[in-house]
Gaussian input, Z-matrix of N, CA and C with variables (Angstrom, degrees):
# hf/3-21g

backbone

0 1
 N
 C     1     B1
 C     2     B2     1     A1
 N     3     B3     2     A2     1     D1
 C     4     B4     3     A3     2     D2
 C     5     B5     4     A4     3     D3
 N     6     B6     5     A5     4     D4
 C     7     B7     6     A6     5     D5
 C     8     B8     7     A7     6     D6
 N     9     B9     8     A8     7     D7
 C    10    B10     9     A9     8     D8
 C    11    B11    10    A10     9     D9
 N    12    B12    11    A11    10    D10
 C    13    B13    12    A12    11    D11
 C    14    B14    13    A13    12    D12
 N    15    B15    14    A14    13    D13
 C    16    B16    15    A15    14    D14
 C    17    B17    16    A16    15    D15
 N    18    B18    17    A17    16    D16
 C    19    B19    18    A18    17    D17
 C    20    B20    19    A19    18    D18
 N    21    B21    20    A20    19    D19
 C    22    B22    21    A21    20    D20
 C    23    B23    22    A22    21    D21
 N    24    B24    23    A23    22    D22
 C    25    B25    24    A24    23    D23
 C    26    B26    25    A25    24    D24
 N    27    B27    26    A26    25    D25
 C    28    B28    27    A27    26    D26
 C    29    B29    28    A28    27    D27
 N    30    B30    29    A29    28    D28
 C    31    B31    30    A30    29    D29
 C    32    B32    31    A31    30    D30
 N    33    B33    32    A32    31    D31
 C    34    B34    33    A33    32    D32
 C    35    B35    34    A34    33    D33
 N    36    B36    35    A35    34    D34
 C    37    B37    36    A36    35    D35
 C    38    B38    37    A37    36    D36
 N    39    B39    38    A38    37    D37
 C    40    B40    39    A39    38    D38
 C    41    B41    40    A40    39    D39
 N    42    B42    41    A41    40    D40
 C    43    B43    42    A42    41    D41
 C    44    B44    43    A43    42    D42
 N    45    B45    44    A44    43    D43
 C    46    B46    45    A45    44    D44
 C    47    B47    46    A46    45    D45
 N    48    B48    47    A47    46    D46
 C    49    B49    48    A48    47    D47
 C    50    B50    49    A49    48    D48
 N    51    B51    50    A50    49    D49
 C    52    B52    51    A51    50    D50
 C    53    B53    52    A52    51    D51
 N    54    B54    53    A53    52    D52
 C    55    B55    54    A54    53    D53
 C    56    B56    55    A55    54    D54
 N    57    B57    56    A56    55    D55
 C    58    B58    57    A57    56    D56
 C    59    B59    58    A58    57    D57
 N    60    B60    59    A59    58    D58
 C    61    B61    60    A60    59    D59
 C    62    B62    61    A61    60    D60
 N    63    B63    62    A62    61    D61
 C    64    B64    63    A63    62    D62
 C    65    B65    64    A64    63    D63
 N    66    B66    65    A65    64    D64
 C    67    B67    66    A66    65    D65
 C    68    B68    67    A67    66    D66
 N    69    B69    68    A68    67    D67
 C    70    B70    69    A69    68    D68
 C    71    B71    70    A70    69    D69
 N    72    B72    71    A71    70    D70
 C    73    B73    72    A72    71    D71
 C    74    B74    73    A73    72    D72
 N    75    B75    74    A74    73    D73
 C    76    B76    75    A75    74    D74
 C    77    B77    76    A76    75    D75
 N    78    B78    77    A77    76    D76
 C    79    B79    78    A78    77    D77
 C    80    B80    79    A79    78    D78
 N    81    B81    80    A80    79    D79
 C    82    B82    81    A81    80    D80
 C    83    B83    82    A82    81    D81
 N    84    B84    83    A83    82    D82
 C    85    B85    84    A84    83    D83
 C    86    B86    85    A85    84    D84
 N    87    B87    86    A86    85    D85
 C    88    B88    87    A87    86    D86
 C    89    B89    88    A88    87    D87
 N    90    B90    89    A89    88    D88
 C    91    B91    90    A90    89    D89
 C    92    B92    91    A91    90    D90
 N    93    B93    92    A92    91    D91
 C    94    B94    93    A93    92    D92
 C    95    B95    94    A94    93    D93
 N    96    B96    95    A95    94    D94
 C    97    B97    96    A96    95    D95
 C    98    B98    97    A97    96    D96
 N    99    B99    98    A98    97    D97
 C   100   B100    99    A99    98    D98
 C   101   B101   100   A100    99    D99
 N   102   B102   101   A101   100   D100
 C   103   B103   102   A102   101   D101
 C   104   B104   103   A103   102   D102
 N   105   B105   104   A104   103   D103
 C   106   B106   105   A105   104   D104
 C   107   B107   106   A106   105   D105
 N   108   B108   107   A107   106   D106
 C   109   B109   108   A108   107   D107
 C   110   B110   109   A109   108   D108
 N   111   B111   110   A110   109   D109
 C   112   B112   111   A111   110   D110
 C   113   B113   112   A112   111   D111
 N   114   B114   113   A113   112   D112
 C   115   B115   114   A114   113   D113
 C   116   B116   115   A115   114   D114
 N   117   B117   116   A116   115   D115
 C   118   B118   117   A117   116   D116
 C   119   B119   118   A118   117   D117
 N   120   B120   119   A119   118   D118
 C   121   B121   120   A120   119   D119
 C   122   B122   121   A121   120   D120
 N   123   B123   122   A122   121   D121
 C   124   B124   123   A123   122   D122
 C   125   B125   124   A124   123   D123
 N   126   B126   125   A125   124   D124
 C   127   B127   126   A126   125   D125
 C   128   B128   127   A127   126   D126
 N   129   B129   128   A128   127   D127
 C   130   B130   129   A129   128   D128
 C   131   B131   130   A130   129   D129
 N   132   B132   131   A131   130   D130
 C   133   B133   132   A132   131   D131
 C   134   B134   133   A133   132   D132
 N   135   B135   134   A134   133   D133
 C   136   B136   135   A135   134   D134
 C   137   B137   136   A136   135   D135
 N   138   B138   137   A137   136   D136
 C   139   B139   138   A138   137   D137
 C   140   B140   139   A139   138   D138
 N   141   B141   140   A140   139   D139
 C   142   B142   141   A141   140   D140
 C   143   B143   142   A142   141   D141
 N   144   B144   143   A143   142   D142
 C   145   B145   144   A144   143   D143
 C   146   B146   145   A145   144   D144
 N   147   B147   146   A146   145   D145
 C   148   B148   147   A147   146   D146
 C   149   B149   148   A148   147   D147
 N   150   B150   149   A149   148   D148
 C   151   B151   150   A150   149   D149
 C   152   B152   151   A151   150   D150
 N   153   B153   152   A152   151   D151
 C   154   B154   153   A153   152   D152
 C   155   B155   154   A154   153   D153
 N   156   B156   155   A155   154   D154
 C   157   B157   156   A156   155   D155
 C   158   B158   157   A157   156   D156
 N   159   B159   158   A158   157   D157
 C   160   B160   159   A159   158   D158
 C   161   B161   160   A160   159   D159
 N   162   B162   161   A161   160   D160
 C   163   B163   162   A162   161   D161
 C   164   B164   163   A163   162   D162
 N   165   B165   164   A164   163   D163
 C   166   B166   165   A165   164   D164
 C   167   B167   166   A166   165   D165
 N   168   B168   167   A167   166   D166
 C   169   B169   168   A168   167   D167
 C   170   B170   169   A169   168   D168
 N   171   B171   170   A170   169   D169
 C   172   B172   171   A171   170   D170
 C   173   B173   172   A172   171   D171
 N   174   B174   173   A173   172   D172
 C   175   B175   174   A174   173   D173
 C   176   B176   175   A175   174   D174
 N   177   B177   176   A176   175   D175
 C   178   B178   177   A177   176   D176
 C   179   B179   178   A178   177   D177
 N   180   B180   179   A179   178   D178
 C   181   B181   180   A180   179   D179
 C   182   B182   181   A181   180   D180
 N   183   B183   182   A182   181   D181
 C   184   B184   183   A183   182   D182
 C   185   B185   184   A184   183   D183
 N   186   B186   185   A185   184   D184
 C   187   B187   186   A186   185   D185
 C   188   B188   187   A187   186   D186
 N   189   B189   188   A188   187   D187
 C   190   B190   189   A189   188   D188
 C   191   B191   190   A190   189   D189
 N   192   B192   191   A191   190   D190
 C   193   B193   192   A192   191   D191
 C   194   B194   193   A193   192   D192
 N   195   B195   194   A194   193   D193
 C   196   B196   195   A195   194   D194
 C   197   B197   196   A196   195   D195
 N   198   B198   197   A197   196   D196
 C   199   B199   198   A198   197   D197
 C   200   B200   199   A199   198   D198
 N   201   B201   200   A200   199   D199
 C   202   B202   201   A201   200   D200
 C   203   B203   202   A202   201   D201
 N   204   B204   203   A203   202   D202
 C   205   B205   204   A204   203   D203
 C   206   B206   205   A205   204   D204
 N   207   B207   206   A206   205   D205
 C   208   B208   207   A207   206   D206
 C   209   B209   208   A208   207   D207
 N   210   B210   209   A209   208   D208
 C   211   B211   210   A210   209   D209
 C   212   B212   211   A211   210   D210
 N   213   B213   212   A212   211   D211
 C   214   B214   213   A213   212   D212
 C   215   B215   214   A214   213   D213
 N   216   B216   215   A215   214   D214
 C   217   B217   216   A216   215   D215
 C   218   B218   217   A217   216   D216
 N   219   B219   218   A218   217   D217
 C   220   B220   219   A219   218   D218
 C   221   B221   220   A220   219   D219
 N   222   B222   221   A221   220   D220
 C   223   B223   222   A222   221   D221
 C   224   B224   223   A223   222   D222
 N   225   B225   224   A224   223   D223
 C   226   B226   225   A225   224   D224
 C   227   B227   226   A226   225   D225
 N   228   B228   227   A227   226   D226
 C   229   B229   228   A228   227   D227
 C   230   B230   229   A229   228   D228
 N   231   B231   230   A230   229   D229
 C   232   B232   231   A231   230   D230
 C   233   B233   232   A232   231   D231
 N   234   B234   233   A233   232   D232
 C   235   B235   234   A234   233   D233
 C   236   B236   235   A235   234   D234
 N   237   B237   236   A236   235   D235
 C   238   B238   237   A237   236   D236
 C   239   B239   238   A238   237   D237
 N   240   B240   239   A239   238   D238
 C   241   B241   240   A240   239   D239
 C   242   B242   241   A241   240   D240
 N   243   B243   242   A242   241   D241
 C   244   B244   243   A243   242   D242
 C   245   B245   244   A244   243   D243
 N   246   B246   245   A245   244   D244
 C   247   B247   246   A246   245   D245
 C   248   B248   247   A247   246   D246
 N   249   B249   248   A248   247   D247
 C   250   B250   249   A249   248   D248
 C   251   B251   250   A250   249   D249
 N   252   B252   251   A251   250   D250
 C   253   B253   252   A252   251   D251
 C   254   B254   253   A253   252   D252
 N   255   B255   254   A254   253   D253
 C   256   B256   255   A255   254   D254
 C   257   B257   256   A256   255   D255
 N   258   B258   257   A257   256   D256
 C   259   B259   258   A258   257   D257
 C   260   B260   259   A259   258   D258

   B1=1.4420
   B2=1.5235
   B3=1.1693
   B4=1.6688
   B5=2.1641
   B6=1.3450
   B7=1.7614
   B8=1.7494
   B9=1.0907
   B10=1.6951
   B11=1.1026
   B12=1.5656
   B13=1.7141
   B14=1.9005
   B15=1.2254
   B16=1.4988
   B17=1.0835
   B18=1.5411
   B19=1.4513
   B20=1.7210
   B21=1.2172
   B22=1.6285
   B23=1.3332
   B24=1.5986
   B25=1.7132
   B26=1.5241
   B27=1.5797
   B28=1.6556
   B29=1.5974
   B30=1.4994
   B31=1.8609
   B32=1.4358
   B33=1.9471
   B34=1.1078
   B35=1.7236
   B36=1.8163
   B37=1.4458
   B38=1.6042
   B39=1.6800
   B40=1.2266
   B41=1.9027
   B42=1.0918
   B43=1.4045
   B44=1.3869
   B45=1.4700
   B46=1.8292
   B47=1.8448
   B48=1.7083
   B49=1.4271
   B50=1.8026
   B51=1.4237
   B52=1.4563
   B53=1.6421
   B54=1.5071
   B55=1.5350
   B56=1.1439
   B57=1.4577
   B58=1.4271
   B59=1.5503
   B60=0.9683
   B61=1.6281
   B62=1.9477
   B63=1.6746
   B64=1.7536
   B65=1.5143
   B66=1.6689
   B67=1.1551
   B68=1.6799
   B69=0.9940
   B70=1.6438
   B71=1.0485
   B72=2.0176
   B73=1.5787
   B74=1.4428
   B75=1.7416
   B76=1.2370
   B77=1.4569
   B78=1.2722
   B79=1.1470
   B80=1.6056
   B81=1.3511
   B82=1.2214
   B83=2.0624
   B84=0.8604
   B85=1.0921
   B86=1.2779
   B87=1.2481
   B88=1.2626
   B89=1.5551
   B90=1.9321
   B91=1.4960
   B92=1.5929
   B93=1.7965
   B94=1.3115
   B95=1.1119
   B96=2.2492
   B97=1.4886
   B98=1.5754
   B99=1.6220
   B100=1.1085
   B101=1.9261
   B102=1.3268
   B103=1.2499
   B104=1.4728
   B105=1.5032
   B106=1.4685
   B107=1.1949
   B108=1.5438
   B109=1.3107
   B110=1.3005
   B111=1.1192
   B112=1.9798
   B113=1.8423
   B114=1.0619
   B115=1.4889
   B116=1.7625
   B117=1.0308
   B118=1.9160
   B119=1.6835
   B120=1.4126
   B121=1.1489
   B122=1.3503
   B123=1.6313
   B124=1.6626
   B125=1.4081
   B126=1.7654
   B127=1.0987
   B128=1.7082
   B129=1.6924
   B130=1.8785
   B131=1.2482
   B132=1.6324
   B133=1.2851
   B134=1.5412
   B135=1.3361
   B136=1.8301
   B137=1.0423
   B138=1.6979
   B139=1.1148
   B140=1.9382
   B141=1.2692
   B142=1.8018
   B143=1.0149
   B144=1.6808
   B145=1.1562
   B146=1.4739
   B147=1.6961
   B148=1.5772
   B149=1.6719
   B150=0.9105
   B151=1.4896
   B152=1.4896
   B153=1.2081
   B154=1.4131
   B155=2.1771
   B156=1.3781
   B157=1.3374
   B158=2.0459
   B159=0.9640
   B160=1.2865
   B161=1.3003
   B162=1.5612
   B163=2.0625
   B164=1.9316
   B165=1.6001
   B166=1.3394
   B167=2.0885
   B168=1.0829
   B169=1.6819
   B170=1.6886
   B171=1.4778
   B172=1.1292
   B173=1.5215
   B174=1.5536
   B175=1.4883
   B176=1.4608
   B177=1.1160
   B178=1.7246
   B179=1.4790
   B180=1.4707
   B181=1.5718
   B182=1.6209
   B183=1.1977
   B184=1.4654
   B185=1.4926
   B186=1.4920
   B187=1.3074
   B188=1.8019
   B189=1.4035
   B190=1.1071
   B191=1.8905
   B192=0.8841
   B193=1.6677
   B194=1.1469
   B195=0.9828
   B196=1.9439
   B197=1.0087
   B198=1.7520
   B199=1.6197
   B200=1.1083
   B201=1.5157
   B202=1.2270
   B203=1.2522
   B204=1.7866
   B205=1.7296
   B206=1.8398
   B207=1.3724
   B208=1.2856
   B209=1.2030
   B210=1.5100
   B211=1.4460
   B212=1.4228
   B213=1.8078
   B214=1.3486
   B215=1.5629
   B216=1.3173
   B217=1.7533
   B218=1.6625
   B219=1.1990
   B220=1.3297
   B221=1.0883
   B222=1.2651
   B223=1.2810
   B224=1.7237
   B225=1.5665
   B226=1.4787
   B227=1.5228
   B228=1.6499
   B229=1.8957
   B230=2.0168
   B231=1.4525
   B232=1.5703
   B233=1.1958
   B234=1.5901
   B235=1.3399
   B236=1.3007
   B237=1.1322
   B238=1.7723
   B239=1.2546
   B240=1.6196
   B241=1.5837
   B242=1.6550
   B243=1.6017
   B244=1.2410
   B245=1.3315
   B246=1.6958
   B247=1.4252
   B248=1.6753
   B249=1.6655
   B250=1.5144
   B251=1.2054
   B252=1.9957
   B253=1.2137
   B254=1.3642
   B255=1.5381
   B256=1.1836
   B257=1.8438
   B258=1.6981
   B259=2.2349
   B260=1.0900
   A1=109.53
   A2=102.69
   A3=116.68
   A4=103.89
   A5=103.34
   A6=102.38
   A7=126.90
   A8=101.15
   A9=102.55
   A10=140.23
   A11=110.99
   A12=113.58
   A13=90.62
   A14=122.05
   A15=117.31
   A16=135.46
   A17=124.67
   A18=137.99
   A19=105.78
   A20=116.51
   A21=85.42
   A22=143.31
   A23=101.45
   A24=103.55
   A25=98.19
   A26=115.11
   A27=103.64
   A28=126.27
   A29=99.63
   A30=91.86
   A31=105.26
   A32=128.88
   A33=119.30
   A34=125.38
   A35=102.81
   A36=72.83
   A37=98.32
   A38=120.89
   A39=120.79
   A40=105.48
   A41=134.71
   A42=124.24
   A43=132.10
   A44=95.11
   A45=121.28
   A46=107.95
   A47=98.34
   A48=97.20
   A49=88.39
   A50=152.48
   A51=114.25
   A52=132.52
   A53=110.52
   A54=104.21
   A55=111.12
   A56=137.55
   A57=130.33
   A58=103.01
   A59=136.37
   A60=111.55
   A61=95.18
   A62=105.75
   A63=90.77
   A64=89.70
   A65=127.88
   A66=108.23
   A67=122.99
   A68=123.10
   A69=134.14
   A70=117.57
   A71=100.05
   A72=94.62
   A73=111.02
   A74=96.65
   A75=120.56
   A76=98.09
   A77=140.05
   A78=151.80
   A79=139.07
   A80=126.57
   A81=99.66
   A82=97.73
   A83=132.20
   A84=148.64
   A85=116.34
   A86=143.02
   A87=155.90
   A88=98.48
   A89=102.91
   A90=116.88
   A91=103.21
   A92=117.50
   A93=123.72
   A94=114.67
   A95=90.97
   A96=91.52
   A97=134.19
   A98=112.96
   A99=116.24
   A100=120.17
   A101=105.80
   A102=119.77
   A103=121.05
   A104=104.24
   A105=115.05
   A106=120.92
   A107=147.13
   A108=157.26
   A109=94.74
   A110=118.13
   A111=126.48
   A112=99.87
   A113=129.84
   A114=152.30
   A115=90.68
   A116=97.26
   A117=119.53
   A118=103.76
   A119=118.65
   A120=137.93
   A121=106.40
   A122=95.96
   A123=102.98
   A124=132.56
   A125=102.30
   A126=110.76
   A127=132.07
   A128=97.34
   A129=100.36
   A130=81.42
   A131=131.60
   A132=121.38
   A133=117.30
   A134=97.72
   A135=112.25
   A136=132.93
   A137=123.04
   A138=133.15
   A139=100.45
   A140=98.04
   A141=89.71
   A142=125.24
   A143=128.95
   A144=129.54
   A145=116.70
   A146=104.23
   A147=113.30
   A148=104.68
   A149=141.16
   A150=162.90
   A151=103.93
   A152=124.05
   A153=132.76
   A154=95.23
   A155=105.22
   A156=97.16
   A157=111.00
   A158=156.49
   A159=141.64
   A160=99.45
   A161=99.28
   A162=113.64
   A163=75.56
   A164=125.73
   A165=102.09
   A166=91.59
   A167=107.19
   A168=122.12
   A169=96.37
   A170=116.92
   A171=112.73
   A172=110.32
   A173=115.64
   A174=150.16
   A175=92.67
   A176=153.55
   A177=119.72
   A178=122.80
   A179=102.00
   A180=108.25
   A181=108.26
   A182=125.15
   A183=130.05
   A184=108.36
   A185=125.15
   A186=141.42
   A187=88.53
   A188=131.78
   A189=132.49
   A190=102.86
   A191=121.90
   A192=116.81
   A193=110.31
   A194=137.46
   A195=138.05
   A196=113.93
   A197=109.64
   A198=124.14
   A199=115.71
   A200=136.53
   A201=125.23
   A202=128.28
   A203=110.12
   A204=117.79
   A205=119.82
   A206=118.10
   A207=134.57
   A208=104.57
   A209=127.54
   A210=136.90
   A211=106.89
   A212=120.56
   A213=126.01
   A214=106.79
   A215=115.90
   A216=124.37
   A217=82.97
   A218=151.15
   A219=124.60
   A220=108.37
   A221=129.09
   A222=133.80
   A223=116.33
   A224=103.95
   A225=110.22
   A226=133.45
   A227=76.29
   A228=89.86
   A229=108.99
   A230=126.23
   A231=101.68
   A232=127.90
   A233=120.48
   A234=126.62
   A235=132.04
   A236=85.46
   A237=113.85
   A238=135.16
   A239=113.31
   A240=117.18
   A241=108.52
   A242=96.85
   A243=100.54
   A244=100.36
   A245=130.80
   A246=138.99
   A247=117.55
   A248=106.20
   A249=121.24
   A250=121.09
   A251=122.46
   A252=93.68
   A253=115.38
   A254=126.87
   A255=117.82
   A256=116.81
   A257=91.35
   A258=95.74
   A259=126.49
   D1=135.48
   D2=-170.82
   D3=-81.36
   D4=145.40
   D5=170.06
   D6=-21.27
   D7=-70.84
   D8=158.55
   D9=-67.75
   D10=1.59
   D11=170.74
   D12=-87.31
   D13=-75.18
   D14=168.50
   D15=-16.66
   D16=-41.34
   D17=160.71
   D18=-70.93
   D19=-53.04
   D20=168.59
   D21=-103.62
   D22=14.65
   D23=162.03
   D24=-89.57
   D25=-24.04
   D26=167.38
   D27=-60.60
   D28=-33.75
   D29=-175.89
   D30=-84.98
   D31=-27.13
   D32=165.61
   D33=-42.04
   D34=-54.11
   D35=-158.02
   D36=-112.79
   D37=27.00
   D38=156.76
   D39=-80.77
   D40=-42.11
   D41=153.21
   D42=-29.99
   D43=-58.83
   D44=173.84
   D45=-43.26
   D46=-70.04
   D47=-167.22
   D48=-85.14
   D49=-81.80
   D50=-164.22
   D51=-18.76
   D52=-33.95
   D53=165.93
   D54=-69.76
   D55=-46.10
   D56=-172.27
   D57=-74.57
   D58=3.14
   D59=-168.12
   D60=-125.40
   D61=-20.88
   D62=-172.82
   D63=-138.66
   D64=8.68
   D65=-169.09
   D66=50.51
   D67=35.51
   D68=165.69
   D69=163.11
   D70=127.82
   D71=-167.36
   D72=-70.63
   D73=-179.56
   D74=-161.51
   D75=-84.53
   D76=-23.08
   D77=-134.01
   D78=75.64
   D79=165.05
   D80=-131.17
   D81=-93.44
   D82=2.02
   D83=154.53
   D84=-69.52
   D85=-38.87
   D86=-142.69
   D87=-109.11
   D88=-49.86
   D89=173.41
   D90=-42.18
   D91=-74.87
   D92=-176.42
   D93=-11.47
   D94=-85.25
   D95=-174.59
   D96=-47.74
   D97=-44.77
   D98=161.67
   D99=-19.23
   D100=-84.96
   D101=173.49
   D102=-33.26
   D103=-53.28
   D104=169.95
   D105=-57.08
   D106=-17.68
   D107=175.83
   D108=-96.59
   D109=-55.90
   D110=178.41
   D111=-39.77
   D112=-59.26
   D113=178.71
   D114=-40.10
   D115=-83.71
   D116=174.95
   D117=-25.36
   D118=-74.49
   D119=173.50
   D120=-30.60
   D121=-94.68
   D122=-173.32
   D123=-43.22
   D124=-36.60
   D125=171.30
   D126=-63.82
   D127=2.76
   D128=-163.88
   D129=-121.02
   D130=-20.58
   D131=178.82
   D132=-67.93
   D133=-61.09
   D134=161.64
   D135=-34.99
   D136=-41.53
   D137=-165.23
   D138=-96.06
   D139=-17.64
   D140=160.14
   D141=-92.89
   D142=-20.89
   D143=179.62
   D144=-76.50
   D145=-18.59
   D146=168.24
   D147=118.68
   D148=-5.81
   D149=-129.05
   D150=-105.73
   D151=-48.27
   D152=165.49
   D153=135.68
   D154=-166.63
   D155=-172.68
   D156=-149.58
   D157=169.15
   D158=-153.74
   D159=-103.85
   D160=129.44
   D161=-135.58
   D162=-119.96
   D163=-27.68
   D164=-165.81
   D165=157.78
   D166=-170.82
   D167=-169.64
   D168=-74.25
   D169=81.64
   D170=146.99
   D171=173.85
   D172=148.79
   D173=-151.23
   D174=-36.44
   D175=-19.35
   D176=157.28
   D177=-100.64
   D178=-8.37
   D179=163.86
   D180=-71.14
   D181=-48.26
   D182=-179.13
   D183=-58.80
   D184=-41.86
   D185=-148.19
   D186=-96.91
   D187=-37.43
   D188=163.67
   D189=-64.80
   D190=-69.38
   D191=168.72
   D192=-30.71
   D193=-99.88
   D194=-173.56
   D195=-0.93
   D196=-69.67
   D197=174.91
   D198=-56.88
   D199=-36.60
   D200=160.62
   D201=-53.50
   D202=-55.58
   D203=168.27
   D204=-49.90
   D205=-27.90
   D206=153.68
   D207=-43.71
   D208=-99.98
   D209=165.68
   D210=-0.36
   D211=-76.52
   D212=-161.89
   D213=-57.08
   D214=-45.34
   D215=-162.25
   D216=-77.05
   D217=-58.67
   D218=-155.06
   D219=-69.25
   D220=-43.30
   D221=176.43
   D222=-43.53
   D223=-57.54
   D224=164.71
   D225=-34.59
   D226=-66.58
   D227=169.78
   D228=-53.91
   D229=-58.17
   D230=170.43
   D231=-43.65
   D232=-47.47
   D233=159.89
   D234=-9.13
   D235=-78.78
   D236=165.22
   D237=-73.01
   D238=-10.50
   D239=167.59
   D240=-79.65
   D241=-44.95
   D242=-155.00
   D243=-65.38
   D244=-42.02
   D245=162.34
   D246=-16.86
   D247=-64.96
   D248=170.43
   D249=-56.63
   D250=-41.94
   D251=175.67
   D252=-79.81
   D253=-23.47
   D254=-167.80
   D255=-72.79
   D256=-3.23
   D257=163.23
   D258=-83.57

């Protein structure tokens, strides 16, 4: 996948999963990267489970992203709770 395919399966499904995981995005930079690691993620998760992996701009590459950006933000958010309560 070429620079601008990454940037917009990154802002798709870093938008996508920040709404599903906090109900408000992260912002729109934050979305990208988000998504863009989500891509990374899902895509290494998928591709071991046998499933296939995010090949470029279209509905199971994105749909593999989300679930990854899902994955990354929950994880974050414990990260980061547990950080706050333990200050």
């Amino acid at each position: 996948m070429g620079l601008l395919s990454w940037l917009l399966v990154g802002l798709i499904a870093g938008f996508i999963g920040s709404k599903i995981v906090n109900r408000a995005g992260e912002g729109l930079v934050r979305d990208v990267l988000l998504g863009i690691l989500g891509a990374i993620v899902g895509g290494a998760i998928f591709s071991r489970l046998g499933f296939g992996s995010v090949t470029g701009v279209n509905l199971p590459s994105i749909v593999i992203a989300i679930i990854g950006a899902i994955i990354v933000l929950v994880v974050y958010h414990a990260v980061i709770g547990q950080k706050r309560a333990a200050a």
